[in-house]
C-alpha positions, 0 to 999 in steps of 0.5 A, a space after each residue: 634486386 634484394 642488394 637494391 631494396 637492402 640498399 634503400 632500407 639501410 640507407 632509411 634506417 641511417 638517414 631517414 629514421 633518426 627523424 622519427 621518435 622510433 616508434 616501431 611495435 615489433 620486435 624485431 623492427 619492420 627494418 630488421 624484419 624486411 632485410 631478414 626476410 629479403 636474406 631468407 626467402 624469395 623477393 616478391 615473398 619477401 617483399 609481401 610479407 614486409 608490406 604486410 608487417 609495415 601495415 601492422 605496425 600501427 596502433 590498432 595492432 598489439 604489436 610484440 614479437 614477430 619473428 620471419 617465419 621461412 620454409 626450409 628443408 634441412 635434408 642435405 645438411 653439410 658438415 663443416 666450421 661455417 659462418 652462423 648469419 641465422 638460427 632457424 627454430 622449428 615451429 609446429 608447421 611442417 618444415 617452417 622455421 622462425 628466423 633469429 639473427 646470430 647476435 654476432 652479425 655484423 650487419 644490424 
């Protein structure tokens, strides 16, 4: 299901968003954000947390940075040369992470 809604966000980003003015007020953009927070945590989550951010995105809210925010537990990491897709940055709050896409990614 995630593979289905990424499939209509890119095709949105790439067909239908050339005919805005891009007028997104965070960063990263609601796009970016819902493929981010479909990649990283559960669908319906994902999918609350993207609702919620398009409702936002409006000029009665500031706007500004507004990284996805996950919960992970780190306990069983394994040692090894892997693929870097995300860098996850500790917050105050127990074992929450704010998302940051490796520049290098393909997929943007």
């Amino acid at each position: 299901m995630d593979k289905i809604i990424v499939f209509f966000i890119e095709f949105y980003r790439k067909f239908i968003s050339i005919f805005s003015y891009g007028s997104c007020r965070f960063y990263p953009t609601c796009s970016a954000y819902a493929i981010d927070q479909l990649n990283c945590n559960n669908t319906f989550k994902a999918l609350f947390l993207t609702i919620y951010r398009i409702l936002r995105c409006n000029q009665l809210f500031e706007g500004g940075f507004d990284y996805p925010v996950v919960r992970r537990d780190f306990s069983d990491i394994k040692y090894g040369k892997i693929d870097v897709k995300y860098w996850f940055i500790k917050t105050k709050i127990k074992d929450k992470y704010i998302i940051i896409r490796n520049k290098n990614d393909k997929q943007r």
